[in-house]
GUDOTI-302591 format. One record per residue (C-alpha): residue number from 1; residue in one letter; x, y, z. Coordinates in steps of 0.25 Angstrom, whole numbers, padded with zeros to 4 digits, m for minus. Layout:
GUDOTI-302591
<node><mikol>NUM</mikol><volo>A</volo><east>X</east><north>Y</north><up>Z</up></node>
...
***
This chain:
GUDOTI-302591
<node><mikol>1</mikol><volo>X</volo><east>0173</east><north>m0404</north><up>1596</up></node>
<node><mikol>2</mikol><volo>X</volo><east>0179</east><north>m0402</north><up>1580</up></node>
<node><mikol>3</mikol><volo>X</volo><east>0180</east><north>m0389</north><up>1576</up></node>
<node><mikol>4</mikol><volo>X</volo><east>0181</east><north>m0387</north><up>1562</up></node>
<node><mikol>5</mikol><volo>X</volo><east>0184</east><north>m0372</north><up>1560</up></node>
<node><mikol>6</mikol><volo>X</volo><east>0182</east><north>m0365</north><up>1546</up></node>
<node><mikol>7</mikol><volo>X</volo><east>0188</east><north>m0353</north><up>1538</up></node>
<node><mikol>8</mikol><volo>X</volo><east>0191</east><north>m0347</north><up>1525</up></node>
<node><mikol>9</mikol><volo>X</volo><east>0177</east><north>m0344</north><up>1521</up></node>
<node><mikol>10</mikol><volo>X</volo><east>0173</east><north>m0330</north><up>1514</up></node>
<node><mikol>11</mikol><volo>X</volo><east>0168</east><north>m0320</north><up>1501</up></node>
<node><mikol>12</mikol><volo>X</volo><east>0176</east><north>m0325</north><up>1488</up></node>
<node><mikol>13</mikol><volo>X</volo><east>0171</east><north>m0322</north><up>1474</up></node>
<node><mikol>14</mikol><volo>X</volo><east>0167</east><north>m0333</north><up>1464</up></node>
<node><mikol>15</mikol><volo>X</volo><east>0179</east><north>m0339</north><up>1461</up></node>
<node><mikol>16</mikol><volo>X</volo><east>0187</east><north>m0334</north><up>1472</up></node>
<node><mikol>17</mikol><volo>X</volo><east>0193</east><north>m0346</north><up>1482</up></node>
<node><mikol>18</mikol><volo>X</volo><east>0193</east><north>m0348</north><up>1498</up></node>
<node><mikol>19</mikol><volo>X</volo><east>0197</east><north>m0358</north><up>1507</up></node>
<node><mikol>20</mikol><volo>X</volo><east>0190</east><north>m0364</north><up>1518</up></node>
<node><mikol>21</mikol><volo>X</volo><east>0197</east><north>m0371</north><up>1530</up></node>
<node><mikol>22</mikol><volo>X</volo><east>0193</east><north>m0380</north><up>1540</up></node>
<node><mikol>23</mikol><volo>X</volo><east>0201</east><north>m0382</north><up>1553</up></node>
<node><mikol>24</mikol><volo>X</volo><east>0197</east><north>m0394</north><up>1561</up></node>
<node><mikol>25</mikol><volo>X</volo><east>0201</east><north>m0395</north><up>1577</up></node>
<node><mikol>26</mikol><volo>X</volo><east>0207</east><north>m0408</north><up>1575</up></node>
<node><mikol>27</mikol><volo>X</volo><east>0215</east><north>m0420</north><up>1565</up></node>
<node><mikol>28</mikol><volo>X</volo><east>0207</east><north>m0419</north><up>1552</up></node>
<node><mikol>29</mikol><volo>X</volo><east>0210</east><north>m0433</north><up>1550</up></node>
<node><mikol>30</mikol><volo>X</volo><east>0199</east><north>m0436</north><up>1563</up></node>
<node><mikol>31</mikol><volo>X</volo><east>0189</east><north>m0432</north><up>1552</up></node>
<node><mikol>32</mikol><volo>X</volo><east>0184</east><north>m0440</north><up>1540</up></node>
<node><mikol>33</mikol><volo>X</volo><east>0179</east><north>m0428</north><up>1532</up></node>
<node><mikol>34</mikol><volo>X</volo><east>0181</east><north>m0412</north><up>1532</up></node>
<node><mikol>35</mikol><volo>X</volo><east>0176</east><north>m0404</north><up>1523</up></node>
<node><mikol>36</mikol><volo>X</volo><east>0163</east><north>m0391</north><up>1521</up></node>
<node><mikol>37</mikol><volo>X</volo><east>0150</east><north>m0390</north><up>1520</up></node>
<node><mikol>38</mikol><volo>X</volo><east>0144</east><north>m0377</north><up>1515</up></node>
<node><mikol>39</mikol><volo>X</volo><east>0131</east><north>m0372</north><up>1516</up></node>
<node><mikol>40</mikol><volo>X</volo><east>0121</east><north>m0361</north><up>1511</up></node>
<node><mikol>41</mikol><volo>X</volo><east>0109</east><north>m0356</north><up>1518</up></node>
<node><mikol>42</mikol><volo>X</volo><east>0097</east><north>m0365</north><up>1516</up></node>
<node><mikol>43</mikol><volo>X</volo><east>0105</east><north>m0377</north><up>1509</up></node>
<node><mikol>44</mikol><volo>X</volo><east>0110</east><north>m0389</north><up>1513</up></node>
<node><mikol>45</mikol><volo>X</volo><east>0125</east><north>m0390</north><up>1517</up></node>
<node><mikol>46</mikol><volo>X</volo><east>0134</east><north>m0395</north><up>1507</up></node>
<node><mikol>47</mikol><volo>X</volo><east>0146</east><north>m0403</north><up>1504</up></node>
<node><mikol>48</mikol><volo>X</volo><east>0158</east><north>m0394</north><up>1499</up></node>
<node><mikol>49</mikol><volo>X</volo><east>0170</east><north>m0402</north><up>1502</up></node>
<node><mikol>50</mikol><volo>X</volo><east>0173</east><north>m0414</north><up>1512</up></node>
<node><mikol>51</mikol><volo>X</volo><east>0188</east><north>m0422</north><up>1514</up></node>
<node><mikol>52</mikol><volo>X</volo><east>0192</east><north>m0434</north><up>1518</up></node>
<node><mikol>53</mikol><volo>X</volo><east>0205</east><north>m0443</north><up>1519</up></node>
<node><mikol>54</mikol><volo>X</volo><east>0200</east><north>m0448</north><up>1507</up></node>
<node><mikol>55</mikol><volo>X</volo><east>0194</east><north>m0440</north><up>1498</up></node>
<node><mikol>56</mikol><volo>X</volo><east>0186</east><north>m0426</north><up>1495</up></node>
<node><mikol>57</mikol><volo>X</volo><east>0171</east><north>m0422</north><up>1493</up></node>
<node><mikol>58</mikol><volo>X</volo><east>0167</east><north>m0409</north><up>1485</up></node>
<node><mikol>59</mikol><volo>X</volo><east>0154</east><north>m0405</north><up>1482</up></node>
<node><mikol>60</mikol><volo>X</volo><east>0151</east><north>m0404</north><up>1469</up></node>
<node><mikol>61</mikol><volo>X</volo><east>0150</east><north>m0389</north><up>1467</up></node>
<node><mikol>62</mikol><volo>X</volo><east>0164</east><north>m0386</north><up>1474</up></node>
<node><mikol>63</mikol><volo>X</volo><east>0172</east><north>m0399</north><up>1466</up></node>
<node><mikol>64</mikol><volo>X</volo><east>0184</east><north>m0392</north><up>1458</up></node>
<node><mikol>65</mikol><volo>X</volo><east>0182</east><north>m0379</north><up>1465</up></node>
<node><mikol>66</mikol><volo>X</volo><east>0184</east><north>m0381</north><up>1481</up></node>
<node><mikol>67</mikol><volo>X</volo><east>0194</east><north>m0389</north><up>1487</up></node>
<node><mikol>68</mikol><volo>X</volo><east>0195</east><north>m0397</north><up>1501</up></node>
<node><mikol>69</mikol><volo>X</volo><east>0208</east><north>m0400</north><up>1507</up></node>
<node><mikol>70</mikol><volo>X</volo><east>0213</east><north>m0403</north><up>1522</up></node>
<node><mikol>71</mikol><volo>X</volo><east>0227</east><north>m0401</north><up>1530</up></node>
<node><mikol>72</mikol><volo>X</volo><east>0227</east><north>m0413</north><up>1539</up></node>
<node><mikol>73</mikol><volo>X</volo><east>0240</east><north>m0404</north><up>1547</up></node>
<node><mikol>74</mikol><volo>X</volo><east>0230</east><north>m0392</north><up>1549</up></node>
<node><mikol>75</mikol><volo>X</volo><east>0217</east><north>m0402</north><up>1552</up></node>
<node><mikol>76</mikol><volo>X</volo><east>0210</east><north>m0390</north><up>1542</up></node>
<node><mikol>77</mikol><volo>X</volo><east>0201</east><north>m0392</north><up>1530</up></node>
<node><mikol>78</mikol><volo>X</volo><east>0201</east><north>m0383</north><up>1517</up></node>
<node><mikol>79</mikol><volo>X</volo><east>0193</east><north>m0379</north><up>1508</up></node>
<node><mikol>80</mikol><volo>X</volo><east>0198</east><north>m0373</north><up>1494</up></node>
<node><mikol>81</mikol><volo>X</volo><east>0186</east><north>m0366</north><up>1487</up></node>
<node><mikol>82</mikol><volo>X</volo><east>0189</east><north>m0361</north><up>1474</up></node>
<node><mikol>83</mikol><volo>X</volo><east>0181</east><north>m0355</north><up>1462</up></node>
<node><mikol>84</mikol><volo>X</volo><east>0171</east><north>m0351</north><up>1473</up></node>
<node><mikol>85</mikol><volo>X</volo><east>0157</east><north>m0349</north><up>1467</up></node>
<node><mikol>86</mikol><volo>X</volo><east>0144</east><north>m0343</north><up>1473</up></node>
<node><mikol>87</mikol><volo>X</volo><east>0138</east><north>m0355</north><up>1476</up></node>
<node><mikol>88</mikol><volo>X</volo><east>0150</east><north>m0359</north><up>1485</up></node>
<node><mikol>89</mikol><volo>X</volo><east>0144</east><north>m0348</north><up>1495</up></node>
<node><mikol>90</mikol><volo>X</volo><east>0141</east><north>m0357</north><up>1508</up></node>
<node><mikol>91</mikol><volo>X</volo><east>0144</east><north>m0357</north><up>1523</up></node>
<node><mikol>92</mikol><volo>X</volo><east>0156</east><north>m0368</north><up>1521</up></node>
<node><mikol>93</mikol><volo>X</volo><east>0155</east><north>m0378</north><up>1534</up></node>
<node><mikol>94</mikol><volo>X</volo><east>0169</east><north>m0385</north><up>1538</up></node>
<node><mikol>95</mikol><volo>X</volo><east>0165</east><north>m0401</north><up>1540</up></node>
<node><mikol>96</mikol><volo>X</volo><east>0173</east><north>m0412</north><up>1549</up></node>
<node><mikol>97</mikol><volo>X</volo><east>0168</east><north>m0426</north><up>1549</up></node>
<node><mikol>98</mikol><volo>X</volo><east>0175</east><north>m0437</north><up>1557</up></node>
<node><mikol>99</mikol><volo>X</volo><east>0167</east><north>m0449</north><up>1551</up></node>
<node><mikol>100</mikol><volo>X</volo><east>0160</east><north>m0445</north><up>1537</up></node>
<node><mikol>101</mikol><volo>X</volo><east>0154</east><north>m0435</north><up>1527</up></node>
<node><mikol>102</mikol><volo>X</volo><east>0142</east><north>m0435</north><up>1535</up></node>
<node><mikol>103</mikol><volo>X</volo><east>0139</east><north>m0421</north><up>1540</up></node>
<node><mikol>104</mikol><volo>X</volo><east>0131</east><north>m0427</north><up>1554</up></node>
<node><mikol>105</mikol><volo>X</volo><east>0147</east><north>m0430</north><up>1558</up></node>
<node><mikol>106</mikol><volo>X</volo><east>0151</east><north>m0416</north><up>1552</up></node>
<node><mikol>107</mikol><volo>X</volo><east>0158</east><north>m0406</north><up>1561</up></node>
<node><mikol>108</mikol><volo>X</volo><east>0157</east><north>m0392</north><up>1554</up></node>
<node><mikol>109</mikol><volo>X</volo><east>0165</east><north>m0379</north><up>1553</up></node>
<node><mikol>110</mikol><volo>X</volo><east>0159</east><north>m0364</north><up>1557</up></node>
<node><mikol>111</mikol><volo>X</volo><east>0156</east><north>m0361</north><up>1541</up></node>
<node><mikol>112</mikol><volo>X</volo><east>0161</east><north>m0352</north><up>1533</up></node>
<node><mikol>113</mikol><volo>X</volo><east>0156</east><north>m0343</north><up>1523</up></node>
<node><mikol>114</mikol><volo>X</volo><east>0160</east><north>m0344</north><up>1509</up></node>
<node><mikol>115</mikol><volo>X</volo><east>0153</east><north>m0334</north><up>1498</up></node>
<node><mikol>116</mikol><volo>X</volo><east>0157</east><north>m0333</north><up>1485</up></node>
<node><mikol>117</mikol><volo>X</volo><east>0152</east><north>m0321</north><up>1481</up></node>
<node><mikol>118</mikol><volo>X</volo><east>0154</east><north>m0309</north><up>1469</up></node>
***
């Protein structure tokens, strides 16, 4: 069973930063993608971020702002949130996919909180 284990969330004001991480109980090199959905009450889950060997997905609203990154020695996945605004307030779900982006082959995180907030 994969366990994808999630901290760094919390209250930041707009503008502030925080750093999500991701620790996966196995070789990140086992998984095609690893990346965050985040989610608000009554919408649809979204796309923030996604890594692969090759390349890097960012939803629109985050591109220039939040940056993914991954230590292949720690097997952990991060997540560099900067210039936070209050539209980024979301429960933020840790993804793992060993075959695609497709979320049916998704294994997910616990969540964590993130409120940007004055």
């Amino acid at each position: 069973q994969v366990q994808l284990v999630e901290s760094g969330g919390g209250l930041v004001q707009p503008g502030g930063s925080l750093r999500l991480s991701c620790a996966v109980s196995g070789s990140i090199f086992s998984f095609y993608v690893m990346g965050w959905y985040r989610q608000v009450p009554g919408k649809q889950r979204e796309l923030v971020a996604g890594i692969t060997r090759s390349g890097i997905n960012y939803a629109d609203s985050v591109k220039d702002r939040f940056t993914i990154s991954r230590d292949n020695v720690k097997n952990t996945v991060y997540l560099q949130m900067n210039s936070l605004k209050p539209e980024d307030t979301a429960v933020y779900y840790c993804f793992a996919n060993r075959w695609s982006w497709s979320t049916s082959g998704n294994d997910w995180g616990q969540g964590t909180q993130v409120t940007v907030s004055s």
